[in-house]
Backbone atoms as SQL, in Angstrom:
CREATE TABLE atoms (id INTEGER PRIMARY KEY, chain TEXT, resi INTEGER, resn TEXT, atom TEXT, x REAL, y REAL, z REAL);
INSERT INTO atoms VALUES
  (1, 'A', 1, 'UNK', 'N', -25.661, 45.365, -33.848),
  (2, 'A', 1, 'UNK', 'CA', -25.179, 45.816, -32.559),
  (3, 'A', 1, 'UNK', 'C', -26.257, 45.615, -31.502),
  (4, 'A', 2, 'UNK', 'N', -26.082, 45.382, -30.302),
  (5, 'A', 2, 'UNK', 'CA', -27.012, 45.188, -29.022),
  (6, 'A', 2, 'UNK', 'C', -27.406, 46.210, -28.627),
  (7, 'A', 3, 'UNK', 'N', -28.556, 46.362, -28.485),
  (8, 'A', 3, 'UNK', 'CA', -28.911, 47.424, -27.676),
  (9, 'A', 3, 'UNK', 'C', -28.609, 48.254, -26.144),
  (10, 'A', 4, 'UNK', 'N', -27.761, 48.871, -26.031),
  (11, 'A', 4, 'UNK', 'CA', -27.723, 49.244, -25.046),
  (12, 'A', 4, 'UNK', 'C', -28.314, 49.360, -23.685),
  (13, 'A', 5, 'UNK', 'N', -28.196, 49.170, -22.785),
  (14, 'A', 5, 'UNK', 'CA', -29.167, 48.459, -21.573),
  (15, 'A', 5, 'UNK', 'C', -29.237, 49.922, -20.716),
  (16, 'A', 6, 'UNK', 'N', -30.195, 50.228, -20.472),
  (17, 'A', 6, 'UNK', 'CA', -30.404, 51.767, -20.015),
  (18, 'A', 6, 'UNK', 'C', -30.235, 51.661, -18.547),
  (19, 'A', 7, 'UNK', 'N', -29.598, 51.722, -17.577),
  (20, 'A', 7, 'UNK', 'CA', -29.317, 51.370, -15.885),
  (21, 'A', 7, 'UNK', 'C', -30.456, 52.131, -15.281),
  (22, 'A', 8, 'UNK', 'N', -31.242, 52.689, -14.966),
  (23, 'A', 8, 'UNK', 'CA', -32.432, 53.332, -14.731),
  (24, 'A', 8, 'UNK', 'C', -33.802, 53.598, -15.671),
  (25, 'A', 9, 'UNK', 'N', -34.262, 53.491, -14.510),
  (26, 'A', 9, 'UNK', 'CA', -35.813, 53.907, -15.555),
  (27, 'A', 9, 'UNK', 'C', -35.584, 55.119, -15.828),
  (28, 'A', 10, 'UNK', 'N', -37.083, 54.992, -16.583),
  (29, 'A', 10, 'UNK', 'CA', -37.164, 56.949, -17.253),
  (30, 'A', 10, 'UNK', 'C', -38.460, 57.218, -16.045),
  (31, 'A', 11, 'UNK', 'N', -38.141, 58.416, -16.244),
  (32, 'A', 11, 'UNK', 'CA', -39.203, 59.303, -15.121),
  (33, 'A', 11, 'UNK', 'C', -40.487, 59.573, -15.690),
  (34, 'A', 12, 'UNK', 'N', -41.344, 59.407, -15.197),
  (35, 'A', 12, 'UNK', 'CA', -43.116, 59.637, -15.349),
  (36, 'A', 12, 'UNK', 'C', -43.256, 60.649, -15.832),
  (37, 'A', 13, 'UNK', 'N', -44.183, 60.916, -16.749),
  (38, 'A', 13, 'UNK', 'CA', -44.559, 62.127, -17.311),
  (39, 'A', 13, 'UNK', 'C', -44.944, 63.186, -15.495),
  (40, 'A', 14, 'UNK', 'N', -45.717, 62.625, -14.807),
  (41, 'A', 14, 'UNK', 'CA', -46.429, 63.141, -13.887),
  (42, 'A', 14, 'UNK', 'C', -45.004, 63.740, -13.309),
  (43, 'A', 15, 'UNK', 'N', -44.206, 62.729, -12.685),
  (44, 'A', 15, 'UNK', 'CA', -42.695, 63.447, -12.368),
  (45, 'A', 15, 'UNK', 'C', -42.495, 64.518, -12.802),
  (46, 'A', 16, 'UNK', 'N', -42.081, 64.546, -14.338),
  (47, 'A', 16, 'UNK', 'CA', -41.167, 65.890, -15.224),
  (48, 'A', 16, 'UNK', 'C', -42.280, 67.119, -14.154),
  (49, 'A', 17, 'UNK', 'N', -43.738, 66.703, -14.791),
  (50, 'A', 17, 'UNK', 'CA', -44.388, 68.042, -14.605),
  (51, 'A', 17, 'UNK', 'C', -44.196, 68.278, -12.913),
  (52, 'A', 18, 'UNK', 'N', -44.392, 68.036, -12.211),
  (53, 'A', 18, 'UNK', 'CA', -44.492, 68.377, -10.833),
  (54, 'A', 18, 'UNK', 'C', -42.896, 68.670, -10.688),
  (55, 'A', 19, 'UNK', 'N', -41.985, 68.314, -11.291),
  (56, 'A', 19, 'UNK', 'CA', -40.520, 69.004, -10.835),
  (57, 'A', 19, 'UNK', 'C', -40.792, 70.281, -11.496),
  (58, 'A', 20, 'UNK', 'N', -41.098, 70.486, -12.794),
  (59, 'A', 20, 'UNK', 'CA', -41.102, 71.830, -13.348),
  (60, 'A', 20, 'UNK', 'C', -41.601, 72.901, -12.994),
  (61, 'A', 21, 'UNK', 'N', -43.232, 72.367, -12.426),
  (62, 'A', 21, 'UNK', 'CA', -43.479, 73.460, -11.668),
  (63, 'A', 21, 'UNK', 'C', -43.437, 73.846, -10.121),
  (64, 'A', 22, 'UNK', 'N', -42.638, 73.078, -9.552),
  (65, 'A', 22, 'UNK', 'CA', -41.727, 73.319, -8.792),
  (66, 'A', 22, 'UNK', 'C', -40.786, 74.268, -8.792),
  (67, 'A', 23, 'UNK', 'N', -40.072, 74.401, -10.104),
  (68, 'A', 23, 'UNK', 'CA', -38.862, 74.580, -10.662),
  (69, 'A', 23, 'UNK', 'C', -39.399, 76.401, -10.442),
  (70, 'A', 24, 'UNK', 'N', -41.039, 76.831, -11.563),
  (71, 'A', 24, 'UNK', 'CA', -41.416, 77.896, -11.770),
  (72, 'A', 24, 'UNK', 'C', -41.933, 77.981, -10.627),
  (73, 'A', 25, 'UNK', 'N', -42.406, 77.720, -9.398),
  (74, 'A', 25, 'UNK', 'CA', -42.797, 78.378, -8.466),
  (75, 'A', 25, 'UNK', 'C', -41.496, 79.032, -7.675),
  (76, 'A', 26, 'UNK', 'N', -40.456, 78.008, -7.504),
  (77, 'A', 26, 'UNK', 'CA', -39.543, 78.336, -6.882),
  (78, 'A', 26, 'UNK', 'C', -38.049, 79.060, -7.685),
  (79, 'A', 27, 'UNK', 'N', -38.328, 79.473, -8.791),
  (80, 'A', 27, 'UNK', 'CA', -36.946, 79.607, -9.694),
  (81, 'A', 27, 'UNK', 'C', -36.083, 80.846, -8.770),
  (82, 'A', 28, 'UNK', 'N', -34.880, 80.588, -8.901),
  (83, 'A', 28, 'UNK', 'CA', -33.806, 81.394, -8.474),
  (84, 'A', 28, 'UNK', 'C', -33.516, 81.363, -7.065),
  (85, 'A', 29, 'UNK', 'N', -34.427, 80.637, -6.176),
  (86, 'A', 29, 'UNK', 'CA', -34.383, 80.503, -4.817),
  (87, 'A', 29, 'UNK', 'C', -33.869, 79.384, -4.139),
  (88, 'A', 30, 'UNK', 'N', -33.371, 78.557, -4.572),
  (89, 'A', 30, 'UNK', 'CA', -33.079, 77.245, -3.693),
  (90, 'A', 30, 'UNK', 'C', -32.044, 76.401, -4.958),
  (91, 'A', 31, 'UNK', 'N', -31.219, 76.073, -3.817),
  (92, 'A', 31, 'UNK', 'CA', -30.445, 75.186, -4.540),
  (93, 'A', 31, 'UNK', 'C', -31.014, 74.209, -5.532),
  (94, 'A', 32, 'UNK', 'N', -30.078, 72.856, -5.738),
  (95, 'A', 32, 'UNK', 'CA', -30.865, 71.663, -6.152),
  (96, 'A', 32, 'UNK', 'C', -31.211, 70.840, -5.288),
  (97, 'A', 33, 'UNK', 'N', -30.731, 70.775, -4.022),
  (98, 'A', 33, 'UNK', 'CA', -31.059, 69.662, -3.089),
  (99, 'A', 33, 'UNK', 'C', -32.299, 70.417, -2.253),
  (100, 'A', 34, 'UNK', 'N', -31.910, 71.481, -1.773),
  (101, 'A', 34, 'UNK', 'CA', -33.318, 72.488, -1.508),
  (102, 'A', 34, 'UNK', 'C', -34.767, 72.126, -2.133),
  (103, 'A', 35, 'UNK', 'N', -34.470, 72.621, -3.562),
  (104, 'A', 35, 'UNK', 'CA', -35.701, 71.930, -4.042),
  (105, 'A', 35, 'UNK', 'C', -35.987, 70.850, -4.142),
  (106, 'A', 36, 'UNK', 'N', -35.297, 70.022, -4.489),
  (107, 'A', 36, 'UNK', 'CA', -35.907, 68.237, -4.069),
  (108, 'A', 36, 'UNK', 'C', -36.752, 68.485, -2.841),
  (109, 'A', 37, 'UNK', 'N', -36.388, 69.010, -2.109),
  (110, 'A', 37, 'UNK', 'CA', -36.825, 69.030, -0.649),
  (111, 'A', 37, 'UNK', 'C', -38.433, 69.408, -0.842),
  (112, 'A', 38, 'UNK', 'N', -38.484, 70.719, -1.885),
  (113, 'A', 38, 'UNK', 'CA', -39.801, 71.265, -1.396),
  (114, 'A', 38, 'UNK', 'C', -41.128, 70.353, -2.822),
  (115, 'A', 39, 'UNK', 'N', -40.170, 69.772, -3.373),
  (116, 'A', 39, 'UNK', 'CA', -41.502, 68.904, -4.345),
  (117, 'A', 39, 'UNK', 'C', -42.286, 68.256, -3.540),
  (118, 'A', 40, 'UNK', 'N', -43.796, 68.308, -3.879),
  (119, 'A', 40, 'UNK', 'CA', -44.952, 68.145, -2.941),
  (120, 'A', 40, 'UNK', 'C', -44.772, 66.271, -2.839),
  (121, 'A', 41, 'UNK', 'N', -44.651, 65.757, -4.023),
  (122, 'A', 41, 'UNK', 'CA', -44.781, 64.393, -3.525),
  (123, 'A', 41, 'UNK', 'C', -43.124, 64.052, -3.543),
  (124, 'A', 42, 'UNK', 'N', -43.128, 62.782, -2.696),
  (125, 'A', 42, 'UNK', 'CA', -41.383, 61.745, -2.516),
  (126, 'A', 42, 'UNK', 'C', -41.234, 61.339, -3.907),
  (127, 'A', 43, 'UNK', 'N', -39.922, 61.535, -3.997),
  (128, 'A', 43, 'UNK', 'CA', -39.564, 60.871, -5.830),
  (129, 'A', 43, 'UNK', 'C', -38.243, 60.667, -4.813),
  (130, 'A', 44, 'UNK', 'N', -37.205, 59.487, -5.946),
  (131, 'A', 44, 'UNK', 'CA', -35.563, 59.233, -5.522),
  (132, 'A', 44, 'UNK', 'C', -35.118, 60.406, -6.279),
  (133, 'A', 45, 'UNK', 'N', -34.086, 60.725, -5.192),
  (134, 'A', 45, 'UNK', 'CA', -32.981, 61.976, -5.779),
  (135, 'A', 45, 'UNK', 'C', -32.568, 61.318, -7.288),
  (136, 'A', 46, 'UNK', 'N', -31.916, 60.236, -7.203),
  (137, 'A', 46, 'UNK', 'CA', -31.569, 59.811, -8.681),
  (138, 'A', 46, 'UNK', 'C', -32.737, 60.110, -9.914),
  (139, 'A', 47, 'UNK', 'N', -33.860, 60.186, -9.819),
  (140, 'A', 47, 'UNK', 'CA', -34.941, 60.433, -10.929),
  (141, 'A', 47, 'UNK', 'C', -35.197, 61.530, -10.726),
  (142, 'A', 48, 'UNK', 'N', -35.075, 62.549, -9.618),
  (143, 'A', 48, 'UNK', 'CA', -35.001, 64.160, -9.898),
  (144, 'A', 48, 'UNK', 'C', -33.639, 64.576, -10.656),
  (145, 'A', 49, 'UNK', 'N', -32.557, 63.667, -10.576),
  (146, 'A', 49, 'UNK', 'CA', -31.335, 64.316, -11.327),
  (147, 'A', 49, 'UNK', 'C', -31.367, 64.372, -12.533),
  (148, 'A', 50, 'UNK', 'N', -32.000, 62.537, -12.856),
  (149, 'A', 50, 'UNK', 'CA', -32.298, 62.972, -14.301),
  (150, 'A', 50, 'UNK', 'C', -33.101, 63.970, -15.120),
  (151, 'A', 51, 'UNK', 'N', -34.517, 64.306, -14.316),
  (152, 'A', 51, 'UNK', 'CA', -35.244, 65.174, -14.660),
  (153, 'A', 51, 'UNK', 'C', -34.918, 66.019, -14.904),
  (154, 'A', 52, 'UNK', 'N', -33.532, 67.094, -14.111),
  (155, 'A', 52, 'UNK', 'CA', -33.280, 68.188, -14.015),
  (156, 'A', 52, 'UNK', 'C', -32.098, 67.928, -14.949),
  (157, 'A', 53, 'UNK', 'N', -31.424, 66.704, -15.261),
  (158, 'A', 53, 'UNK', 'CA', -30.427, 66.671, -16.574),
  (159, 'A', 53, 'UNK', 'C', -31.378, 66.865, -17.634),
  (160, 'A', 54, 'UNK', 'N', -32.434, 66.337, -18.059),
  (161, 'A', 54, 'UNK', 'CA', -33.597, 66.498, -19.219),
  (162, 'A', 54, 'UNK', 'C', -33.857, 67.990, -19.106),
  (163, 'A', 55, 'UNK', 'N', -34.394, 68.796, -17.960),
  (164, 'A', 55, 'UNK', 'CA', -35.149, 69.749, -18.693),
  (165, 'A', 55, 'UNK', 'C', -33.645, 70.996, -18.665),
  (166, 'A', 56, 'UNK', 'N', -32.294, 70.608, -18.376),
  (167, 'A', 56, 'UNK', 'CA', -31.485, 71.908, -18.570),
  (168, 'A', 56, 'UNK', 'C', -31.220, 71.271, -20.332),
  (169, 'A', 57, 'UNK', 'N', -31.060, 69.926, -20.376),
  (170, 'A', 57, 'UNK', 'CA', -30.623, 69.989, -21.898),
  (171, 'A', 57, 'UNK', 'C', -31.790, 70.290, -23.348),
  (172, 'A', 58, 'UNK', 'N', -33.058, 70.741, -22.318),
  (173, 'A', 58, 'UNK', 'CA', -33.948, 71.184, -23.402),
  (174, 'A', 58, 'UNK', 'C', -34.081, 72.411, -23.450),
  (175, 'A', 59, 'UNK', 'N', -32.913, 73.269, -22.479),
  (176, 'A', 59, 'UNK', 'CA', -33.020, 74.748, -22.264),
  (177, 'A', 59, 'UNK', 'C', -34.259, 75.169, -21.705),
  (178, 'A', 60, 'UNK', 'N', -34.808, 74.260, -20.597),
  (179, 'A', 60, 'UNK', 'CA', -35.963, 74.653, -19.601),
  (180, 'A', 60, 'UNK', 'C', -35.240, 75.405, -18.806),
  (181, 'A', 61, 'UNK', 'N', -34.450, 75.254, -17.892),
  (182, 'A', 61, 'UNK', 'CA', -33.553, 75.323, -16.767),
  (183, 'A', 61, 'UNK', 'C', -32.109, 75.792, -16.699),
  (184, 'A', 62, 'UNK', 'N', -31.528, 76.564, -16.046),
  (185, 'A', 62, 'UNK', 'CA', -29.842, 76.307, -15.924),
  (186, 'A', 62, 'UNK', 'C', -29.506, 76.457, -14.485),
  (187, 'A', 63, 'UNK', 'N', -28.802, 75.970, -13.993),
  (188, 'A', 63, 'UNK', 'CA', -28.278, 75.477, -12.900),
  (189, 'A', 63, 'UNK', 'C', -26.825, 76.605, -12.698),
  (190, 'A', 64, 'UNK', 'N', -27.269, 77.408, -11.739),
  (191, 'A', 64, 'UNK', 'CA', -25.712, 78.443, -11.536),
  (192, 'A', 64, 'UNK', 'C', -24.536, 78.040, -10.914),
  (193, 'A', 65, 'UNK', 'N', -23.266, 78.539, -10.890),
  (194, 'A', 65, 'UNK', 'CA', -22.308, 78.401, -9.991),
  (195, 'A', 65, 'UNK', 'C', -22.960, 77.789, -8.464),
  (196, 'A', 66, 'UNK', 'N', -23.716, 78.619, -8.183),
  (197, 'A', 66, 'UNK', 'CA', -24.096, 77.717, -6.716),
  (198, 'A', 66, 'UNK', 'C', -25.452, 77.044, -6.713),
  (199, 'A', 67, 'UNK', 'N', -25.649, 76.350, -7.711),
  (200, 'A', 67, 'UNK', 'CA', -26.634, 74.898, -7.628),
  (201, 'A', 67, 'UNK', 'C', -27.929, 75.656, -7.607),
  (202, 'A', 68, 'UNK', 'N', -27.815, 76.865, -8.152),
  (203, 'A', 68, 'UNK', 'CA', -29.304, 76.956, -7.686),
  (204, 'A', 68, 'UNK', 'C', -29.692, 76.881, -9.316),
  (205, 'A', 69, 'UNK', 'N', -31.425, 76.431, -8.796),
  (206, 'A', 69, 'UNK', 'CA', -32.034, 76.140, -9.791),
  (207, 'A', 69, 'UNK', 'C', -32.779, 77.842, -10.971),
  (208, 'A', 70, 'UNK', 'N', -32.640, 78.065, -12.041),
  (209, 'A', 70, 'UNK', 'CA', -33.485, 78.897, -12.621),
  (210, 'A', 70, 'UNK', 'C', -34.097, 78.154, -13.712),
  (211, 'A', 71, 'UNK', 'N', -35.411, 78.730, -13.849),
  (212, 'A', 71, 'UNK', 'CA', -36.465, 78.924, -14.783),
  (213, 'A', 71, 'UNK', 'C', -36.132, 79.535, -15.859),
  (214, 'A', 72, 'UNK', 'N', -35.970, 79.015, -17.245),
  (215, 'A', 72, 'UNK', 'CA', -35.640, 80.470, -18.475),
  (216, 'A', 72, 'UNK', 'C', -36.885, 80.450, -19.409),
  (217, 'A', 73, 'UNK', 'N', -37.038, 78.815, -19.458),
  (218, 'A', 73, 'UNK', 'CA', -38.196, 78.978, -20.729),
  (219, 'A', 73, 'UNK', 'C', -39.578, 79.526, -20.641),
  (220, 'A', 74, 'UNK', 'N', -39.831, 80.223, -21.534),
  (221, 'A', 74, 'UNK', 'CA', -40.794, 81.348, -21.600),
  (222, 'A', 74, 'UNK', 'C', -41.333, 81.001, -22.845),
  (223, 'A', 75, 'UNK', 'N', -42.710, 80.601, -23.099),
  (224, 'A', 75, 'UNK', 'CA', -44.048, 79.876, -24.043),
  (225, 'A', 75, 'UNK', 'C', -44.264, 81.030, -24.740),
  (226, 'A', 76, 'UNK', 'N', -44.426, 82.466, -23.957),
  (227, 'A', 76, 'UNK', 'CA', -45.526, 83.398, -24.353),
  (228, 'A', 76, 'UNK', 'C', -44.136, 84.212, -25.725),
  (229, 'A', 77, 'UNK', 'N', -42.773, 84.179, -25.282),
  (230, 'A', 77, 'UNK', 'CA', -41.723, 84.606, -25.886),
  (231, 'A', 77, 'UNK', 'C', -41.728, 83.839, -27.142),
  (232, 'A', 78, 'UNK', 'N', -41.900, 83.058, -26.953),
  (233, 'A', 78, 'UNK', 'CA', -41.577, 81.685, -27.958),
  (234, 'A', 78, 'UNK', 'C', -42.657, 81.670, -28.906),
  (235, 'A', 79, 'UNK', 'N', -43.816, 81.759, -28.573),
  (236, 'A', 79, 'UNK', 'CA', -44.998, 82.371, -29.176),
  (237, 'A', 79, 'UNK', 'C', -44.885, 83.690, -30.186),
  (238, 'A', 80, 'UNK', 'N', -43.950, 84.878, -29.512),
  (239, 'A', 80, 'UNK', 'CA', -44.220, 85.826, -30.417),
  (240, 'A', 80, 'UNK', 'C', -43.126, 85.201, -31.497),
  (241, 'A', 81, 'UNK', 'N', -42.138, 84.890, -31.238),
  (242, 'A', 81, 'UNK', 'CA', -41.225, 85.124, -32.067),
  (243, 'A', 81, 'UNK', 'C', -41.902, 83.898, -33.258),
  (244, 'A', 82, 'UNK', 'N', -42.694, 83.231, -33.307),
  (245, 'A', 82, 'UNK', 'CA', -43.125, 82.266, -34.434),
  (246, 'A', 82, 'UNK', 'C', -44.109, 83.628, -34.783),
  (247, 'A', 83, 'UNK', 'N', -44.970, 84.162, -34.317),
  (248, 'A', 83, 'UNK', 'CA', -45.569, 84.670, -34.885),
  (249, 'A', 83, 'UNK', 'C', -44.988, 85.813, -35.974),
  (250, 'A', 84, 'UNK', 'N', -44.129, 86.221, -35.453),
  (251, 'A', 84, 'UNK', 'CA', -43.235, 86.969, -36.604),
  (252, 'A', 84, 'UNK', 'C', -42.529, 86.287, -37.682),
  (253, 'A', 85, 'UNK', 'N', -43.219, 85.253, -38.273),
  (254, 'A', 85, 'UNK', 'CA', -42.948, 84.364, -39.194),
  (255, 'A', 85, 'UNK', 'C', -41.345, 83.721, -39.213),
  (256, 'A', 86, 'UNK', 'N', -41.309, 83.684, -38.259),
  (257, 'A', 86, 'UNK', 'CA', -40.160, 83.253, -38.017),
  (258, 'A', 86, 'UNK', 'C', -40.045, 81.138, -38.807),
  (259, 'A', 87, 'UNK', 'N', -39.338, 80.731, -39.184),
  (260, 'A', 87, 'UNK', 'CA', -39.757, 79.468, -39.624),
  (261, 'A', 87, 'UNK', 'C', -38.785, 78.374, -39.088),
  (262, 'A', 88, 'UNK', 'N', -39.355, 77.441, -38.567),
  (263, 'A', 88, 'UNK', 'CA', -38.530, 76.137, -37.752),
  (264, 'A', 88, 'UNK', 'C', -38.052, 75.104, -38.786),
  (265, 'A', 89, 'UNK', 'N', -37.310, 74.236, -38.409),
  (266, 'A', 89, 'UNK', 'CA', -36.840, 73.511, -39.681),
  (267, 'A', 89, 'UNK', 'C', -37.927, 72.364, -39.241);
C-alpha cells in the first residue's frame, strides 16, 4: 500500500511548547482564536489547530461549549498516583 501523503507539515517541537504554555498561563480565559492572538511569537492558525487537535487528544486540554481553551493536565497528580504503585502497561 502507498503511503499516505500527509497535506501539512507537523509543528515544531518549539511550537507545541510555546502554545502550551500559553495554554497554562492563560487557561479558562480566552477563547481559541483569542489565544492564537496572545502567543508571543506569529505561527499560521492552521499549525495552532493542529497543535491544539494534538494536545486535547493527549488529554492536555479541552475545549468548552464556547471555544474556550482549558488546561487539565497536572504532572505533580500524575506523579502521585505512580507513586502509589500504581502500574502502566
Amino acid at each position: 500500500m502507498p503511503k499516505e501523503k500527509i497535506k501539512y507539515h507537523s509543528p515544531k517541537l518549539e511550537s507545541i511548547l510555546m502554545v502550551e504554555n500559553a495554554i497554562k498561563k492563560y487557561s479558562s480565559q480566552y477563547t481559541i482564536y483569542q489565544l492564537w492572538k496572545k502567543i508571543p511569537k506569529k505561527m499560521m492558525y492552521q499549525t495552532y489547530k493542529i497543535i491544539l487537535e494534538y494536545l486535547e487528544e493527549s488529554s492536555k486540554i479541552i475545549i468548552d461549549k464556547d471555544n474556550i481553551v482549558i488546561w487539565i493536565y497536572d504532572k505533580k497528580n500524575i506523579s502521585k498516583i505512580l507513586s502509589l504503585g500504581v502500574k502502566l502497561r
